[in-house]
VMD Tcl script that draws the C-alpha trace (Angstrom):
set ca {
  {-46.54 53.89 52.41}
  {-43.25 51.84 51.57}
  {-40.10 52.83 53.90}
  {-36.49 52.30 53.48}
  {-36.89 48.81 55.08}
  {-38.77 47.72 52.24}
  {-35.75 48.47 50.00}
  {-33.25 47.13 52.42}
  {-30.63 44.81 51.43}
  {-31.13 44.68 47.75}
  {-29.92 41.66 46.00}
  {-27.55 41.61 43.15}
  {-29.27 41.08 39.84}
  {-28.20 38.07 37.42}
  {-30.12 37.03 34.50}
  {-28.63 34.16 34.13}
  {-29.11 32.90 37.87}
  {-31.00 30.04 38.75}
  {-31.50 25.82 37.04}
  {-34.55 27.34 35.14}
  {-34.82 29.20 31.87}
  {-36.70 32.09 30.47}
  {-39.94 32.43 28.46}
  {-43.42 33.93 27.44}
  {-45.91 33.04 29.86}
  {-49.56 35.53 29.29}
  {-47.34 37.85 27.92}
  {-44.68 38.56 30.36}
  {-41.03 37.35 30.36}
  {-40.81 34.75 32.69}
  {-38.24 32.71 34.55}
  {-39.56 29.20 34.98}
  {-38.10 26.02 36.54}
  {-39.93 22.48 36.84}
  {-41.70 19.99 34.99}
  {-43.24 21.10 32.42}
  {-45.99 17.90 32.29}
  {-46.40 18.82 36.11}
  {-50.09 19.68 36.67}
  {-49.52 21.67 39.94}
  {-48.11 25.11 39.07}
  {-46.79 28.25 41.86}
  {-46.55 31.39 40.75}
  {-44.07 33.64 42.68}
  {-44.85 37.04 42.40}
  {-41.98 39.31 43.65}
  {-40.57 42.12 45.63}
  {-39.72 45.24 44.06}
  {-36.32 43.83 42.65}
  {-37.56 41.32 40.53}
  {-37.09 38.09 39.23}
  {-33.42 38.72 38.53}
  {-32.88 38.59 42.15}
  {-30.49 34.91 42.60}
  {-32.06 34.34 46.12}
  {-35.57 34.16 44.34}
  {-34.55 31.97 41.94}
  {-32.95 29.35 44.29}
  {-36.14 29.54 46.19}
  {-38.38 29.04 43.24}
  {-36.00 25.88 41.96}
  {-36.50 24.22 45.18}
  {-40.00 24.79 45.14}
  {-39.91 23.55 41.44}
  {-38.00 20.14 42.72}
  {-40.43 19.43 44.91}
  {-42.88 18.44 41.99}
  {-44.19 21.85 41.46}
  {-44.28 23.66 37.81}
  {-42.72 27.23 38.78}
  {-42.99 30.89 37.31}
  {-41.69 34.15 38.11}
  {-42.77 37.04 35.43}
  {-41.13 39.80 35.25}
  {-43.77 42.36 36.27}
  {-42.30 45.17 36.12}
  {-41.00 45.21 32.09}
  {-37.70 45.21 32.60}
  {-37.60 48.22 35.26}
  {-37.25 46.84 38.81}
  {-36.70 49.24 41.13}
  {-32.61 50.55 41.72}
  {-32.00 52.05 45.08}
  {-29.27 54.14 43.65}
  {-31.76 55.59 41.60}
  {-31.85 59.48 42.94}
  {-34.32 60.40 40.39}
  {-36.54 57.55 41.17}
  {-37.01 57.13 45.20}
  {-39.18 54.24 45.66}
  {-42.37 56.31 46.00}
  {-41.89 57.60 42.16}
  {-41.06 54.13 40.97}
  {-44.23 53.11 42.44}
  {-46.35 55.23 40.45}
  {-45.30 53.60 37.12}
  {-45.97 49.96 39.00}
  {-48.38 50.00 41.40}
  {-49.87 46.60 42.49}
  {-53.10 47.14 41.19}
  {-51.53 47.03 37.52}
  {-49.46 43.72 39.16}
  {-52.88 42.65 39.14}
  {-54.02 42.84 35.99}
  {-50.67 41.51 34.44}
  {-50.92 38.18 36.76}
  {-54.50 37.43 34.90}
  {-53.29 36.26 31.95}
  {-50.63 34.75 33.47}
  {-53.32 32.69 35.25}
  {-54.79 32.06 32.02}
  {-51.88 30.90 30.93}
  {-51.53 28.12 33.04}
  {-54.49 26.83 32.75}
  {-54.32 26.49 29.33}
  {-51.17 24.59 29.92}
  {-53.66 22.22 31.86}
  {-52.76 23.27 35.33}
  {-55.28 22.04 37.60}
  {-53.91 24.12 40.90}
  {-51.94 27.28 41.39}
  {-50.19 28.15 44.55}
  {-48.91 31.54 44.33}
  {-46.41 33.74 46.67}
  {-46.47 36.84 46.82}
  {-42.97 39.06 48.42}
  {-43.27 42.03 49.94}
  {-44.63 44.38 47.21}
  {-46.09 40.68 45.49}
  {-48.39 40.13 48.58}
  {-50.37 42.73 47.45}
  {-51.34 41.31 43.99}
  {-51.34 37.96 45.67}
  {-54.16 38.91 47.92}
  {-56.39 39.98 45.00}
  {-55.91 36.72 43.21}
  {-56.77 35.24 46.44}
  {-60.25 37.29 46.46}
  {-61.40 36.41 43.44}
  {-60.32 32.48 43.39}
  {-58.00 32.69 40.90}
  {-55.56 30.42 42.80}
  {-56.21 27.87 45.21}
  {-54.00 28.55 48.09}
  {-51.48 31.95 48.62}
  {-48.17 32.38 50.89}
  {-47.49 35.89 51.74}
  {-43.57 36.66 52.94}
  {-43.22 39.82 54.77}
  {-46.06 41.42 52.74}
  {-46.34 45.42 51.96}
  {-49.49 47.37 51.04}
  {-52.18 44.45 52.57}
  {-54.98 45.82 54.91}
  {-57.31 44.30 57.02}
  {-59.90 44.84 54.97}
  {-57.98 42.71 52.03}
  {-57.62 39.66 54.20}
  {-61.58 39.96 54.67}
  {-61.74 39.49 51.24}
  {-59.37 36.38 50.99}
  {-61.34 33.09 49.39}
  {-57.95 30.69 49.03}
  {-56.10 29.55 51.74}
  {-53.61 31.70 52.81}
  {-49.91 31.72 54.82}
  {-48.77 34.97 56.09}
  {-45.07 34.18 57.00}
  {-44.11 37.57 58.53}
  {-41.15 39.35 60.68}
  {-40.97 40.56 64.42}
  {-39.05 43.30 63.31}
  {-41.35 44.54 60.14}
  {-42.35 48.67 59.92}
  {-44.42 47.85 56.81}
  {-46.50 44.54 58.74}
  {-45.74 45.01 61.60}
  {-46.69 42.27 64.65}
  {-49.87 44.38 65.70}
  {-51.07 43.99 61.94}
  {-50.44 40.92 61.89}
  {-52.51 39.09 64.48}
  {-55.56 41.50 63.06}
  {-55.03 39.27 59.81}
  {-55.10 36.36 62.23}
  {-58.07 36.91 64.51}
  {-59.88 37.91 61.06}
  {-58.70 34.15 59.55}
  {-59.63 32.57 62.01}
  {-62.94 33.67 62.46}
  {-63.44 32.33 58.15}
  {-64.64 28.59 58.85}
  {-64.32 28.11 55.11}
  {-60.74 29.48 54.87}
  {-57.82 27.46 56.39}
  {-55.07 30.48 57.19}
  {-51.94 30.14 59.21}
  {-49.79 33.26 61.14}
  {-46.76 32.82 61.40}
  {-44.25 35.65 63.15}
  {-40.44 34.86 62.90}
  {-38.60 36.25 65.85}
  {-35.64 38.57 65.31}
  {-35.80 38.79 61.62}
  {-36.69 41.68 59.37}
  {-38.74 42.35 56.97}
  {-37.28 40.92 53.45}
  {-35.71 38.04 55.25}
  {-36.55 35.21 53.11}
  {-34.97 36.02 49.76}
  {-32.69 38.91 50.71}
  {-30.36 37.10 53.42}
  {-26.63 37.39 53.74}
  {-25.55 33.52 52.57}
  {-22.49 33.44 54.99}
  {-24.38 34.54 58.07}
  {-25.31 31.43 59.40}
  {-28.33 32.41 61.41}
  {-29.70 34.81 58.75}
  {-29.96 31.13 56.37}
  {-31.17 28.79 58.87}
  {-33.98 31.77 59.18}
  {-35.07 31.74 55.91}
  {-34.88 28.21 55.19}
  {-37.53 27.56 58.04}
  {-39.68 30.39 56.30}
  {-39.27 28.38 52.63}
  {-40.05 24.88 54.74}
  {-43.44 26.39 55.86}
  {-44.03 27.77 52.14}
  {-43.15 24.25 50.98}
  {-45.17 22.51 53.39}
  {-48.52 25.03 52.88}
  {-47.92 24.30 48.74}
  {-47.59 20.56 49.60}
  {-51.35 20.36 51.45}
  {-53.38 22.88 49.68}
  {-51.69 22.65 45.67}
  {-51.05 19.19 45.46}
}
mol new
graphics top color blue
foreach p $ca { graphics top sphere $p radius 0.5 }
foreach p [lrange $ca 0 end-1] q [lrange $ca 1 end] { graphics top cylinder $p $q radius 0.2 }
display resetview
């Protein structure tokens, strides 16, 4: 289900990290950063660390200053997962926030934006996010999705896919591996109506985008190519 890779590396939380601020957005505290009078909206939807997470944020401001309107709700209440945690492996934790309940918290959130007359909604979805991503991508809710290193999807969930989708993944993944990957490829590609992109990253591992050591050069130059491709999928299908 979710190994220790998925909880590798885990960031260091700040609340106050980030150019954005905080608000309520369909109910859940959210971190947002942009215009609000743009009409072009992403939605990041996170790993299991949250929105606190200062590599998130700086990845969701430079999203934001490229035009779009950006928010990050907290979907986990104020609980995101601790590592340290020996009363709460990750297994337990993900019993009180399984994706499926990600899923129905996003909705409103949707709603939200819309009301704020959004006209498109990109949305990523991190690791554990990917997952509640991939239903909003079933059922139209958003009109094009970027999945980084995703957890949980299935074939049979990228069958379901109706929005464009970008699966940015790692060579070195347990929870996507490679293998899985390509599966979600060959299955894209045969969907005329569906424009979806593959994407493998040699050398990295799974979590590589927004949990990266800053001072190790390579590890950087990485993830920035990873956030270019993000930017660049945003840039043709939200805008």
């Amino acid at each position: 289900m979710s190994g220790p890779q998925c909880c590798s590396n885990p960031p260091t939380l700040n609340p106050s990290s980030g150019a954005g601020h905080i608000e309520q957005l369909g109910g859940l505290t959210t971190y947002v950063s942009g215009s609000p009078d743009s009409k072009i909206a992403v939605l990041f939807i996170t790993d299991v660390y949250g929105f606190e997470a200062p590599l998130l944020r700086k990845l969701a401001d430079k999203v934001a200053a490229a035009g779009f309107f950006v928010v990050a709700p907290d979907f986990f209440h104020g609980d995101p997962f601790v590592p340290d945690d020996a009363n709460r492996p990750i297994r337990v934790w993900l019993q009180d926030h399984g994706p499926d309940k990600g899923f129905d918290d996003a909705k409103p959130v949707v709603e939200a934006l819309k009301n704020k007359g959004i006209s498109a909604i990109g949305a990523v979805g991190i690791c554990w996010g990917a997952k509640v991503v991939v239903e909003l991508a079933k059922v139209e809710l958003i009109q094009a999705a970027v999945l980084l290193h995703p957890s949980f999807v299935t074939v049979d969930d990228i069958k379901g896919v109706k929005a464009h989708i970008s699966i940015l993944g790692a060579e070195i993944d347990h929870m996507s591996p490679p293998e899985l990957l390509k599966q979600f490829e060959e299955i894209l590609s045969a969907k005329p109506e569906v424009d979806g992109f593959v994407k493998i990253f040699p050398k990295v591992s799974h979590g590589w985008t927004v949990r990266y050591n800053v001072e190790d050069e390579e590890a950087v130059k990485c993830a920035d190519e990873a956030h270019e491709d993000l930017l660049a999928w945003f840039t043709k299908y939200v805008k």
